[in-house]
DRENFINU-118198 format. One record per residue (C-alpha): residue in one letter; y, x, z. Coordinates in Angstrom, 2 decimals. Each point is the difference from the previous one (the first is absolute). Layout:
! residues N
<zator = a&c2 = Y&c1 = X&c3 = Z>
...
END
This chain:
! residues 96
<zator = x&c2 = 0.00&c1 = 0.00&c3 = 0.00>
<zator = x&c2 = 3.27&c1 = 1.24&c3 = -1.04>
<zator = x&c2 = 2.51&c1 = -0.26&c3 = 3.00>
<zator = x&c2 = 3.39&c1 = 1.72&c3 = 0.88>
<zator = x&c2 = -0.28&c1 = 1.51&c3 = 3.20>
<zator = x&c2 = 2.69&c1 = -2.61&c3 = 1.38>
<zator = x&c2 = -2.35&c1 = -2.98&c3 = -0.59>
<zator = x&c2 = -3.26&c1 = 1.44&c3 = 1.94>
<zator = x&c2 = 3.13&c1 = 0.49&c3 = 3.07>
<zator = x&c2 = 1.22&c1 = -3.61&c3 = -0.35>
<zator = x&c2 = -3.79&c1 = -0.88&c3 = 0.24>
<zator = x&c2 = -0.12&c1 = 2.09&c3 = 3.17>
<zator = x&c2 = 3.07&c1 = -2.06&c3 = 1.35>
<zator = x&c2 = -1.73&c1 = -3.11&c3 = -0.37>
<zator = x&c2 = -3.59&c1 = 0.99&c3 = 1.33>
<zator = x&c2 = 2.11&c1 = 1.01&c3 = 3.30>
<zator = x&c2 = 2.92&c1 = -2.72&c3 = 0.23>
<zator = x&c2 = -1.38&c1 = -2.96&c3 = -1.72>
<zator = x&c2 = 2.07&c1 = -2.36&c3 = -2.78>
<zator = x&c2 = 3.27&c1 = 1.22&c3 = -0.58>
<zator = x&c2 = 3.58&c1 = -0.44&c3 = -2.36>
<zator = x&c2 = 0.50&c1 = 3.02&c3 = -2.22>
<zator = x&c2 = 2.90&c1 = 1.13&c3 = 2.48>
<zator = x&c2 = -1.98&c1 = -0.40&c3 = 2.43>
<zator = x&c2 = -2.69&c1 = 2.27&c3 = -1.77>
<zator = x&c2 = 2.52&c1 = 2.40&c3 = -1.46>
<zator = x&c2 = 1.07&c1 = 0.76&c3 = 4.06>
<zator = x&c2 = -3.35&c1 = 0.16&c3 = 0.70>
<zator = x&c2 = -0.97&c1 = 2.21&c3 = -2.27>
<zator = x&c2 = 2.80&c1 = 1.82&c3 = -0.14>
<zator = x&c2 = 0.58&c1 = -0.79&c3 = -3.76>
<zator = x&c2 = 3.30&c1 = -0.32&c3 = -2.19>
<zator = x&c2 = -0.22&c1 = -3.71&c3 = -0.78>
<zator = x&c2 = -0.17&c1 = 0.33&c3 = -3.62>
<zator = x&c2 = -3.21&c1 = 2.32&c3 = 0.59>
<zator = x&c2 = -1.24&c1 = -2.68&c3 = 2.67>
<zator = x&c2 = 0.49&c1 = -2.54&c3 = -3.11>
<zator = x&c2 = -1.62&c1 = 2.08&c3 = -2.58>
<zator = x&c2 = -3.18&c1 = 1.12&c3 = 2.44>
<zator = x&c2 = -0.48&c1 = -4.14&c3 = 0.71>
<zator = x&c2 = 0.57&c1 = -0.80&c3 = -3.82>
<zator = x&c2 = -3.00&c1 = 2.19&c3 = -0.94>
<zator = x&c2 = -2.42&c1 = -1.37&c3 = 3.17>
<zator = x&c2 = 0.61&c1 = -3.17&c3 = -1.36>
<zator = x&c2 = -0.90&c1 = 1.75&c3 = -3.95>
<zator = x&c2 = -3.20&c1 = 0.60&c3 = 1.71>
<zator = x&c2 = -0.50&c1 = -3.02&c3 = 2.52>
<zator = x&c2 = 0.16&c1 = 2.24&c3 = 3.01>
<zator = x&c2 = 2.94&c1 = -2.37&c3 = 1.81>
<zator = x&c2 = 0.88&c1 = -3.32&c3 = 0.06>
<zator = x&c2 = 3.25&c1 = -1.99&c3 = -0.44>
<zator = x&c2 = 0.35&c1 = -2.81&c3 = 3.09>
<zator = x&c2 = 3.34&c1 = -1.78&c3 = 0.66>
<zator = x&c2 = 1.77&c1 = 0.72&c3 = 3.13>
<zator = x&c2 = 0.51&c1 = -2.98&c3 = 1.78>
<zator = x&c2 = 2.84&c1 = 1.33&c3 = 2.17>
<zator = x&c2 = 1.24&c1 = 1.32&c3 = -2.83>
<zator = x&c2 = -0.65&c1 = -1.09&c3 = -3.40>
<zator = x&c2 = 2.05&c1 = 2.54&c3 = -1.61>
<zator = x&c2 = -1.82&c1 = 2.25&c3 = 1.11>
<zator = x&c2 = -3.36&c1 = 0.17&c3 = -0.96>
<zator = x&c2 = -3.20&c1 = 1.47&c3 = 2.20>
<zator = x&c2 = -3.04&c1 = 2.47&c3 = -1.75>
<zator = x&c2 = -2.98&c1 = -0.22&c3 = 1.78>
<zator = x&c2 = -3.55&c1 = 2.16&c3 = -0.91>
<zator = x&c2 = -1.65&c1 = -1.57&c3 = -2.63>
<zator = x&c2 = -3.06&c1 = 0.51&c3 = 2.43>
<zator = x&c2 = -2.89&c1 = -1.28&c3 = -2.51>
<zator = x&c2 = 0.90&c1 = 1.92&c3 = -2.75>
<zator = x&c2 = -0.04&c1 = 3.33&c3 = 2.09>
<zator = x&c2 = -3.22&c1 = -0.46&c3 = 1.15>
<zator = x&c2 = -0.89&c1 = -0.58&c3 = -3.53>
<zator = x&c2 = 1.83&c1 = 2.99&c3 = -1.14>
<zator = x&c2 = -2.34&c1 = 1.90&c3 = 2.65>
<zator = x&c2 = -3.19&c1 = -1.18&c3 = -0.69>
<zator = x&c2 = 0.56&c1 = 1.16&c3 = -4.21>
<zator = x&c2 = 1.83&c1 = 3.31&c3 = 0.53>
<zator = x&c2 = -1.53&c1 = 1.24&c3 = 3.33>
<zator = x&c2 = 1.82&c1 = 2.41&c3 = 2.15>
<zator = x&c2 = 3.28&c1 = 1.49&c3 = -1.82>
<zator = x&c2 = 3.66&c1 = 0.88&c3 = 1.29>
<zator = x&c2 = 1.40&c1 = -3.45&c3 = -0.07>
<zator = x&c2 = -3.77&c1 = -1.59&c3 = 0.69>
<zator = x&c2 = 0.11&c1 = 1.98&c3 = 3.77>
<zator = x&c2 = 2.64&c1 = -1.95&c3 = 1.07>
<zator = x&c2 = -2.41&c1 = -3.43&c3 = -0.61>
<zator = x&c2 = -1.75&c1 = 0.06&c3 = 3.75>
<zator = x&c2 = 3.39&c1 = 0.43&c3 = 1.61>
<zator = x&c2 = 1.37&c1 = -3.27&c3 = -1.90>
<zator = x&c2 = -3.18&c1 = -1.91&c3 = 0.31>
<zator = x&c2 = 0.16&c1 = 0.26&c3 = 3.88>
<zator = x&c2 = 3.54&c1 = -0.82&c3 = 0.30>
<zator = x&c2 = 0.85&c1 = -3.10&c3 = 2.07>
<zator = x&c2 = 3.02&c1 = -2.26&c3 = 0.35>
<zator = x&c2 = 1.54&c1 = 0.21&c3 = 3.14>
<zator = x&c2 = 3.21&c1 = -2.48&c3 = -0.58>
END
């Protein structure tokens, strides 16, 4: 799978803080916001996030793990850079 750095550390940001706005990932993540926008644009490319509307805010939408097609993703390419990541995301939990 062909991914900028940037997107594999916006996936990090939501195995570890859940759903979240693209500010709120590009903080996170410590991201320039149009790098944060590019890095979601391509998980979405490859159905790795999510798009859910933000009911407190519905201008600003919330990505969430596309959690099925991950573990998908695992089972076909095995263990790889981006594929390592896959037990931490599978065994996060909502807390809020």
């Amino acid at each position: 799978m062909d991914l900028p750095r940037s997107a594999i550390i916006v996936l990090e940001s939501l195995s570890r803080a859940g759903p979240m706005s693209p500010k709120d990932i590009s903080i996170k993540a410590n991201l320039a916001p149009r790098t944060t926008a590019f890095a979601i644009q391509r998980l979405m490319n490859h159905r790795l996030v999510k798009r859910v509307p933000n009911l407190n805010d519905m201008r600003q939408p919330l990505y969430l793990l596309n959690k099925e097609e991950l573990k998908s993703m695992f089972r076909e390419s095995g263990p790889s850079p981006l594929m390592r990541l896959v037990p931490a995301i599978m065994n996060w939990k909502r807390t809020a």
